[in-house]
N, C-alpha and C positions, 0 to 999 in steps of 0.2 A: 736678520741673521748675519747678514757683512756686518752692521756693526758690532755683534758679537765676538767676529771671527776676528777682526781688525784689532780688537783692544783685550785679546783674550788675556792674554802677561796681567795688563791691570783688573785686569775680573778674579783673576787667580788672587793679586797681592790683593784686593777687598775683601776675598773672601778669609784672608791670611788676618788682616788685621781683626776683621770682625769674630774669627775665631781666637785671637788676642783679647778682646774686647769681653765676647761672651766666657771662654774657657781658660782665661790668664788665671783666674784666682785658683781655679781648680787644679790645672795644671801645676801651679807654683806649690801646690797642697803635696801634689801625690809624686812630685819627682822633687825630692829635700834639697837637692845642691843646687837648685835652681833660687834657691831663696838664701842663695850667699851672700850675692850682689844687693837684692834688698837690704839684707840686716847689715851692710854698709852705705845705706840710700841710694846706692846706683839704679837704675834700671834692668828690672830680672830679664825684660824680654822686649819685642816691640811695640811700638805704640800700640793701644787699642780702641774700637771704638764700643765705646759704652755709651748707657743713656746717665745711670746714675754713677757715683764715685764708691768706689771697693773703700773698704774697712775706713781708715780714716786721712784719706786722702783728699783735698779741698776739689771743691766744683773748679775753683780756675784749673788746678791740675789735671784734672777731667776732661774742661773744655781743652787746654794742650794738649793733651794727646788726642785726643779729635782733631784736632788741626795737628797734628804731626801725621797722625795716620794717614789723611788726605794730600797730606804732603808727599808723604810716602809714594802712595797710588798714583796722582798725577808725576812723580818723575819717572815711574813705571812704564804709565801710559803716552811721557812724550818721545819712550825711546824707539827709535825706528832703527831697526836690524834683526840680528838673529841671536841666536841664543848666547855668546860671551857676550856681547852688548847689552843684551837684558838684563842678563845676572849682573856685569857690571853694574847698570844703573842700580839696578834693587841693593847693590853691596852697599853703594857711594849714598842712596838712599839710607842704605840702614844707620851707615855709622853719621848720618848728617843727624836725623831723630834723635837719635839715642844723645851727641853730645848736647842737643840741645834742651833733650828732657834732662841732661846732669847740669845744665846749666841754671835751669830751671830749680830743680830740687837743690843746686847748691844755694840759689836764691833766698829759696822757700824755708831752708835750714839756717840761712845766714852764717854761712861760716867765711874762715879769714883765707887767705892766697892759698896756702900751702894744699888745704884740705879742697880748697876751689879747684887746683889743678891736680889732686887727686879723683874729683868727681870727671872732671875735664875727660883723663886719662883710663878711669875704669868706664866711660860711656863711649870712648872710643872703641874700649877692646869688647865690651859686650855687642857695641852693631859692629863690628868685623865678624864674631863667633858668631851673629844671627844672621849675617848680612852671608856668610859662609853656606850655613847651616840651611836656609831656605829658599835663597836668591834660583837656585836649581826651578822650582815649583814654578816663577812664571816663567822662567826662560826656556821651560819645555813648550809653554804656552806660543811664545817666539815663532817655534819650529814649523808651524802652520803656517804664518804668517811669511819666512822665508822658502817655506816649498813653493805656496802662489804666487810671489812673486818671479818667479825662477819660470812657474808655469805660463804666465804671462809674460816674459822675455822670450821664450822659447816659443811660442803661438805666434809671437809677431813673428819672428824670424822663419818662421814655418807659412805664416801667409805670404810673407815680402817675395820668398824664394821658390 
């Protein structure tokens, strides 16, 4: 149960991705302006993890975003503070994935500088809006985790005296 309570921020962001993972295509289905970014190859949302590859998106592509997502989670899971420090990490998270999956699809698209640093550019400003948008969910998570500690400063000081 402590390690439950301890890494609750990164339980919350795997359960984030994995609902990325399982309900990204559905989502991108049923809310239209979320597939703006796609129909200019950016990245509609964050990484996800999936087992297989949506519509006609390559296994490497796949396997990156499983490893972005994990990326994700572990810089969740190595922040230690309280809730602006969480969200932090998950923001500085988000917009690190996302430019790296526009790096990738610029790759993957083979395009020249101009269009490179416009991938570059909308994958920053998508994980800021996601990194905005969700960072909240684990960094409630946080808040458990800076209540016990507080609780356990204040016990010692309460035996000491």
């Amino acid at each position: 149960m402590r390690l439950v309570r301890n890494n609750l921020p990164a339980i919350v962001t795997l359960l984030i991705v994995l609902a990325f993972g399982v309900f990204g295509g559905t989502l991108l289905t049923r809310v239209g302006y979320l597939a703006v970014p796609s129909a200019v190859g950016l990245p509609y949302g964050l990484p996800g993890l999936r087992v297989t590859p949506i519509g006609e998106t390559s296994w490497l592509g796949t396997l990156t975003d499983a490893l972005l997502a994990l990326a994700l989670v572990a810089m969740v899971a190595l922040t230690r503070g309280g809730f602006w420090r969480t969200w932090g990490a998950f923001l500085a998270g988000a917009v690190l994935v996302d430019v790296v999956r526009a790096v990738f699809l610029a790759q993957d698209a083979g395009t020249m500088l101009g269009a490179y640093a416009g991938y570059l550019a909308g994958g920053l400003v998508t994980g800021l809006i996601w990194g905005i948008a969700l960072g909240w969910l684990p960094a409630l998570g946080a808040l458990t985790r800076r209540g016990r500690s507080q609780e356990r400063s204040t016990a010692g000081i309460n035996s000491m005296g």
